[in-house]
C-alpha positions in Angstrom: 32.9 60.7 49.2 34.3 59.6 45.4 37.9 59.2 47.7 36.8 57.4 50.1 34.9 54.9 47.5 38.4 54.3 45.3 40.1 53.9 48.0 37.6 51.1 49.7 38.1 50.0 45.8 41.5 50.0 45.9 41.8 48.1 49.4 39.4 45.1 48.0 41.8 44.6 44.8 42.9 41.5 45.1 45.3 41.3 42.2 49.0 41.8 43.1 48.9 39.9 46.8 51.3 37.9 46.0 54.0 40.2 45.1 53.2 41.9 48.3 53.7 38.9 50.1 56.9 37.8 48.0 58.4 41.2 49.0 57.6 40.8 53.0 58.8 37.1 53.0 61.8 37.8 51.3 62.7 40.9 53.6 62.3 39.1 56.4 64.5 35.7 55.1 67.2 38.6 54.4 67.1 39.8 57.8 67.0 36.8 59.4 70.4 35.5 57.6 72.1 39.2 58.4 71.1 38.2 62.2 72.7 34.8 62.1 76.0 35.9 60.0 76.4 38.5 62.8 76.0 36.3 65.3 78.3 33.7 63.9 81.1 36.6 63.6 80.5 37.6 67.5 80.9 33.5 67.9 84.3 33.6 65.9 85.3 36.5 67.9 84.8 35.1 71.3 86.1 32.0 70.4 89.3 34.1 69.2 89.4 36.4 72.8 89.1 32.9 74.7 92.3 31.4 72.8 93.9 34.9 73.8 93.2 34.3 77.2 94.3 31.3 77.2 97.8 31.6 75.4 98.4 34.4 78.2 98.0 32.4 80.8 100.3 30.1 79.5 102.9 32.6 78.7 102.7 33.6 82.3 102.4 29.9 83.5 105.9 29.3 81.5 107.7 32.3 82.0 106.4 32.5 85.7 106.3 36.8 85.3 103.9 39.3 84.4 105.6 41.2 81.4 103.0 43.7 79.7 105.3 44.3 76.9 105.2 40.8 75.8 101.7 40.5 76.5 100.5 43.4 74.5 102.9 42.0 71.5 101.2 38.4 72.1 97.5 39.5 71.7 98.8 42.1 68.4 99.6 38.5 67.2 96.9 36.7 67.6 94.2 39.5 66.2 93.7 41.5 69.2 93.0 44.5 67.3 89.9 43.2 65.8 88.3 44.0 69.2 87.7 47.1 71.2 89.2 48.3 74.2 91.0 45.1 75.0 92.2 44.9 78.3 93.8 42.1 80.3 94.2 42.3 83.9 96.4 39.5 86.1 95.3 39.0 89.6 98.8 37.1 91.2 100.6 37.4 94.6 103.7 39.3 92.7 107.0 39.0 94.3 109.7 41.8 92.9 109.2 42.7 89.0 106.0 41.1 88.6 107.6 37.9 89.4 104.9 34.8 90.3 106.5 32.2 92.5 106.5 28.2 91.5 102.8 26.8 92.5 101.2 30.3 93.1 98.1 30.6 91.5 97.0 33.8 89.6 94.1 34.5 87.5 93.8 36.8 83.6 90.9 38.6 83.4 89.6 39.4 79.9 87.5 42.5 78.9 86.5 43.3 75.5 83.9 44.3 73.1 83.1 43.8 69.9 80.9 45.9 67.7 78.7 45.1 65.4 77.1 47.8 63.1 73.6 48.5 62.5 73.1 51.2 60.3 75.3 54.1 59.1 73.6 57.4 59.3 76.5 59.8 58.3 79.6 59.7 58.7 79.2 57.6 62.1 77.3 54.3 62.5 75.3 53.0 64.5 77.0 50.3 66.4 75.8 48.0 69.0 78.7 47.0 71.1 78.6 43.1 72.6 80.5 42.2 75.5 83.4 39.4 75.7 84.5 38.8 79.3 86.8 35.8 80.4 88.3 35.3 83.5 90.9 32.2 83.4 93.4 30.6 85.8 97.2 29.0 86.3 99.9 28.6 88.1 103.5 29.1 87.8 106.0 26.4 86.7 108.7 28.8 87.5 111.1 28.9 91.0 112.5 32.1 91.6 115.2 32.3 94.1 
């Protein structure tokens, strides 16, 4: 009975709301700006995958082939490695060597994902991994004879 009367005592003490209140408004204002920073990184980095995509297709449109090599080296340049399991796919009607005739269309696919961490427990962390797909088109300025 004397518990339960402090402790209906304690839970009618007005004095130190406001800190309690300061404390849960300011935890939540600092979530809420972790939120938006990590979205604005996953905005940066899909931004950065589409200008990927892009300079591939124009590599190919130029250079009217398919050359992995040259690919791969392309996206190492641009920051590729900043995203997981990057893989770029080309859709073309191929002559020999990966070869794109002059006016044929072909299409880059884009797959990537970018994690974003929410918590480390261990060695590991917890990571919540966001998708970036593209899927862009060209054609080849290149005849072959």
């Amino acid at each position: 009975m004397a518990v339960q009367k402090k402790l209906r005592a304690l839970m009618r003490q007005k004095s130190g709301d406001a800190a309690v209140e300061f404390v849960a408004t300011a935890a939540m204002l600092i979530l809420i700006f972790a939120v938006l920073v990590s979205a604005m990184v996953y905005v940066t980095r899909y931004y950065n995958a589409s200008y990927i995509c892009r300079r591939v297709v124009r590599t190919i449109e130029v250079t009217g082939e398919y050359d992995e090599r040259s690919i791969d080296s392309l996206t190492d340049e641009l920051g590729g490695r900043s995203l997981d399991n990057l893989t770029i796919t080309v859709d073309a009607p191929f002559r020999s060597r990966k070869r794109i005739q002059l006016r044929d269309e072909f299409t880059v696919h884009l797959n990537a994902y970018y994690p974003v961490n929410i918590l480390m427990l261990g060695d590991r962390p917890v990571q919540l991994r966001l998708p970036i797909r593209m899927k862009l088109s060209g054609r080849s300025e290149v005849f072959w004879k």
